[in-house]
C-alpha positions as CSV (number, residue, x, y, z in Angstrom):
1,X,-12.9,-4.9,-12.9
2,X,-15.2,-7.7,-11.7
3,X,-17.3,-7.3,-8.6
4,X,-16.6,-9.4,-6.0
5,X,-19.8,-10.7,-4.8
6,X,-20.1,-14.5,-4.4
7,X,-19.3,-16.4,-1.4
8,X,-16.2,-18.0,-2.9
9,X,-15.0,-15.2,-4.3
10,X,-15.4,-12.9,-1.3
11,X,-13.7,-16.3,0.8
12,X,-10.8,-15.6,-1.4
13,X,-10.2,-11.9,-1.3
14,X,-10.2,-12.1,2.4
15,X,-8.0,-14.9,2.7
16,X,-5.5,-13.5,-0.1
17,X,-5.9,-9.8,2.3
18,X,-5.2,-11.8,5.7
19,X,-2.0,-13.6,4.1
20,X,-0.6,-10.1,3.0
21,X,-1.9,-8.7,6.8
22,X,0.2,-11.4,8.1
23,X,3.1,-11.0,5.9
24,X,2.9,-7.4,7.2
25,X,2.7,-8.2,11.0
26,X,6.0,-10.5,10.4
27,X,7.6,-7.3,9.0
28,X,6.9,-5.3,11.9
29,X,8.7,-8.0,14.4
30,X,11.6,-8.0,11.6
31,X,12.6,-4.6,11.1
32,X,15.5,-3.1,13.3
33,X,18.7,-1.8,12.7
34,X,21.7,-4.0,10.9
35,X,18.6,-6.5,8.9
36,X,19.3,-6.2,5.2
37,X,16.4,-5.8,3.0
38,X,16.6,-8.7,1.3
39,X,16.4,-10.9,4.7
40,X,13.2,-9.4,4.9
41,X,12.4,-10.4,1.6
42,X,13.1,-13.9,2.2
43,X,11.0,-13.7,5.1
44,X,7.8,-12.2,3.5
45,X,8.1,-15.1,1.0
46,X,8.6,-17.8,3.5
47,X,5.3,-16.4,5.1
48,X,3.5,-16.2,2.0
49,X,4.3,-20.0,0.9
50,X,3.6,-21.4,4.4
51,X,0.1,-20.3,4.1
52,X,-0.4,-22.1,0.7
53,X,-0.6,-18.4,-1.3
54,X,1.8,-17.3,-4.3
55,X,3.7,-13.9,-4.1
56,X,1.8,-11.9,-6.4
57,X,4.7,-9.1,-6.8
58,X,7.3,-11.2,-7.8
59,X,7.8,-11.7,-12.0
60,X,4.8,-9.3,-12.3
61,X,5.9,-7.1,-14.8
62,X,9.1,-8.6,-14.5
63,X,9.7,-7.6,-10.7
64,X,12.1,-9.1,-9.4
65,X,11.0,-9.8,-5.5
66,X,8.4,-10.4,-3.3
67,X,8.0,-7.2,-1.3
68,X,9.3,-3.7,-1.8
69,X,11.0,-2.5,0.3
70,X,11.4,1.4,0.2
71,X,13.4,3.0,2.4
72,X,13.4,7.1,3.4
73,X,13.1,9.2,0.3
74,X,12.3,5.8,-1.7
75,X,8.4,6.2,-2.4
76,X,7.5,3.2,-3.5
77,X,9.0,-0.1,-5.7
78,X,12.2,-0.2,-4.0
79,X,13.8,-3.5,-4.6
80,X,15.3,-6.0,-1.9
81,X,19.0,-6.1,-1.7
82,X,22.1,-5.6,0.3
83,X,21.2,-2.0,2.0
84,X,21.6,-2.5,5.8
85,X,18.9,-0.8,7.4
86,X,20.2,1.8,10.0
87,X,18.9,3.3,13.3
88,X,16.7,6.3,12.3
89,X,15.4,5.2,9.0
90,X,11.6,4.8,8.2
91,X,11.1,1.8,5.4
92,X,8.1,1.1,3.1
93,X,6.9,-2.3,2.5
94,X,4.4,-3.4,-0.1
95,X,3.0,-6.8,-0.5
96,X,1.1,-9.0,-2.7
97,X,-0.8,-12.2,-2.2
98,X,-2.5,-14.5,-4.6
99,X,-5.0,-16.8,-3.6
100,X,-7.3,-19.1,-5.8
101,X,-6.6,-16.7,-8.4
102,X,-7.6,-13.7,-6.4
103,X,-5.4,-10.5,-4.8
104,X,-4.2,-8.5,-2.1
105,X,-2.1,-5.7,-1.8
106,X,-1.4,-4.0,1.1
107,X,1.3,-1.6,2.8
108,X,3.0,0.0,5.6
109,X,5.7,2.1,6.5
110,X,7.9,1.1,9.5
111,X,10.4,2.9,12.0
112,X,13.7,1.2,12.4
113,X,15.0,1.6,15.9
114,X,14.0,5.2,17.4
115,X,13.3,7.7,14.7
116,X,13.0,11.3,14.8
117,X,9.9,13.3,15.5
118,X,9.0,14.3,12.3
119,X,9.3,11.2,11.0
120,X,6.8,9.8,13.7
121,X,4.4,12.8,12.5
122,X,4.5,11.6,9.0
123,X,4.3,8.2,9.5
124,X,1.0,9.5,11.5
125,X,-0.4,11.5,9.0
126,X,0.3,9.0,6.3
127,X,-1.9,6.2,8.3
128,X,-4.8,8.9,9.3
129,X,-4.9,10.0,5.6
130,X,-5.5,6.2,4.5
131,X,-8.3,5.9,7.6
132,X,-10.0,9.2,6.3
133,X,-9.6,7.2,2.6
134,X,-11.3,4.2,3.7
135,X,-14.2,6.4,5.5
136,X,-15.3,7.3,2.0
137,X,-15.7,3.8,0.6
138,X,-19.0,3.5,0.8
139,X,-21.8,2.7,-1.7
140,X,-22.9,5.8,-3.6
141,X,-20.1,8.1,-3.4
142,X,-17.4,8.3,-6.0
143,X,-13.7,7.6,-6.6
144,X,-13.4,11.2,-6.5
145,X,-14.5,11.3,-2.8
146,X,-11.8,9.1,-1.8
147,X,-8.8,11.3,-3.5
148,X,-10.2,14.7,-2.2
149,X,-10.3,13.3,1.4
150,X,-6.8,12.2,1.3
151,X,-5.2,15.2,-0.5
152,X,-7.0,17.6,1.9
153,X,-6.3,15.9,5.2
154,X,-2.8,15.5,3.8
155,X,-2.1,18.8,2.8
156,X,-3.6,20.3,6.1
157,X,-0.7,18.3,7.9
158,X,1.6,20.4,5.9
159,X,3.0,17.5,3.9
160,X,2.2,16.7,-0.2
161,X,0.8,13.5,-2.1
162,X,2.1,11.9,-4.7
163,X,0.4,12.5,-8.3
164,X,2.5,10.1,-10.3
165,X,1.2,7.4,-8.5
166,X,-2.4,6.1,-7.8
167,X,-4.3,3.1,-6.3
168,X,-6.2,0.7,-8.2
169,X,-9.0,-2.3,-8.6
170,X,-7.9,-5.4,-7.4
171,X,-9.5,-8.8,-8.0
172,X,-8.5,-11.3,-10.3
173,X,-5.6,-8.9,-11.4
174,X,-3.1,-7.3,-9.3
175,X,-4.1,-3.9,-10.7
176,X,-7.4,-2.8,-12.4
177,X,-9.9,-0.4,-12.8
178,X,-10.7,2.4,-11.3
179,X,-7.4,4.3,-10.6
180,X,-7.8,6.4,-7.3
181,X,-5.8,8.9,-7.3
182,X,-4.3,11.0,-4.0
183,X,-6.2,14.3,-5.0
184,X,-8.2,16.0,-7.2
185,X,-11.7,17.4,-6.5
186,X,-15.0,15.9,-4.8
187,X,-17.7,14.0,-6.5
188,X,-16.1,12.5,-9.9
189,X,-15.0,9.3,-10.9
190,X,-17.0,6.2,-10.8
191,X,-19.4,5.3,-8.5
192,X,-18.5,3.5,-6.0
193,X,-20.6,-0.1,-5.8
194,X,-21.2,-3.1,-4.0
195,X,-18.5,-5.6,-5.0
196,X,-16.0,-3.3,-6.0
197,X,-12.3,-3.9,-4.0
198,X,-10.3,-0.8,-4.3
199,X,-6.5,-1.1,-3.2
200,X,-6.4,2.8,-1.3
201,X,-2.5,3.6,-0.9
202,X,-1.8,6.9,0.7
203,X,1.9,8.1,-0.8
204,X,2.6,10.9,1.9
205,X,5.6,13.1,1.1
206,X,7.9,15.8,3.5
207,X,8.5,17.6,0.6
208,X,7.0,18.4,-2.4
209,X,4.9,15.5,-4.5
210,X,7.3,15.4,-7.7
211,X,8.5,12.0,-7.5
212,X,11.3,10.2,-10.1
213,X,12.5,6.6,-11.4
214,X,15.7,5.4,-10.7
215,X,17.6,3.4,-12.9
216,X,17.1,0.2,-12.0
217,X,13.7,1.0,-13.8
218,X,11.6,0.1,-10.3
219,X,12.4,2.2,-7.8
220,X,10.6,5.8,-7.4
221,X,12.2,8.9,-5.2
222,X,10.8,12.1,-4.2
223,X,12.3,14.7,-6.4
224,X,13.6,16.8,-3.9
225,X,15.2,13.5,-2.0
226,X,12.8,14.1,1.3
227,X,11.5,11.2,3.4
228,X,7.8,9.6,1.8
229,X,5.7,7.2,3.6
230,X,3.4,4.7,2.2
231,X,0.2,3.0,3.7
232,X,-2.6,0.7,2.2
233,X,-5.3,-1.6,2.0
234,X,-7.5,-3.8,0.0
235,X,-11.3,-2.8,0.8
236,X,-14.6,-4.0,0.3
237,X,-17.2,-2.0,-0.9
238,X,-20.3,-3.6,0.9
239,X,-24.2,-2.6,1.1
240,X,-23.2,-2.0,5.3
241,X,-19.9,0.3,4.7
242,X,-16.2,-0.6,3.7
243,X,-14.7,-4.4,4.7
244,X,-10.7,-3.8,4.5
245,X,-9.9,-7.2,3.2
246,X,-6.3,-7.2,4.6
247,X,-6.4,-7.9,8.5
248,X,-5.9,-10.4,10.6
249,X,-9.3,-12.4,11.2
């Protein structure tokens, strides 16, 4: 990974975070019962050209879309369609923005309509976990400090991380190095520096963490078929403590 450290480049990371945090705050007005997943896809997009950035999800890899769009035991890379979303559900959307040649990546996981308690609690737990994350991004400690925090917190709530699926660098590249993984102990990994972005993305299962592909090839489920919830942000690793890149400025 490169370190993000000039004025430019730093210029770009946060404008490429605030087009993904605004992509985000559309999708929070959008969701409700009887909107189709794809409509939301068209409207992340929409949001995403308007602010002169590209979609940085869609042909990577070969994805198909702009956003995922997971919804209830879908973990993560769900892909827009037809599915109608129904009172009750909780959905997942991830999002990419390029700008200048620069990323962000961020998520959250929505109610749709009134949902039940406990899937308020883990939608909860699953944002706390990603604040305790970010808490550790600071010069000094190490990638290790990051996953301990969140698979401890986590699994105090009663709930299990994913362990298929990590976070990642971002810069230049959608994903680089490091990996930061949802657990594992304390105090290894690299060391976190000044310049580094990290894209920290809490994946918060009900059940337990063993996850599966679809076969469609994208989509990943918990095992067991119990709901997951996904949060995330691109951070800063500055000299003064963490920046997360994708806000609204």
């Amino acid at each position: 990974m490169i370190l993000i450290k000039t004025p430019n480049q730093v210029r770009s990371m946060r404008r490429a975070g605030e087009v993904v945090a605004m992509v985000l705050q559309r999708m929070a007005e959008c969701v409700a019962p009887g909107v189709t997943t794809s409509q939301l896809d068209a409207i992340a997009e929409a949001v995403i050209v308007a602010n002169g950035a590209i979609p940085a999800f869609k042909g990577y890899r070969g994805y198909p879309s702009t956003i995922c769009a997971s919804v209830n035991e879908e973990v993560v890379h769900g892909i827009p369609g037809s599915r109608v979303l129904v009172e009750g559900d909780i959905i997942g959307i991830d999002v990419g923005a390029t700008v200048d040649g620069f990323c962000g990546d961020a998520a959250a996981t929505f109610p749709v309509g009134a949902i039940s308690r406990d899937s308020q609690r883990l939608l909860d737990a699953t944002r706390r976990a990603l604040e305790i994350a970010i808490e550790k991004c600071v010069v000094g400690n190490r990638v290790g400090d990051i996953s301990h925090a969140v698979q401890s917190y986590v699994e105090s709530q009663g709930y299990s991380v994913v362990r298929d699926l990590v976070g990642h660098g971002i810069g230049r590249s959608m994903h680089e190095d490091p990996q930061v993984p949802n657990f594992g102990p304390p105090g290894v990994g690299p060391r976190l520096r000044p310049g580094m972005t990290l894209a920290i993305e809490p994946m918060v299962n009900v059940g337990g963490f063993e996850v599966e592909v679809l076969e469609n090839g994208w989509t990943v489920v918990t095992r067991d078929r119990k709901r997951s919830a996904h949060f995330e942000h691109t951070v800063l690793i500055t000299e003064s403590g963490p920046e997360i890149l994708t806000v609204l400025r």
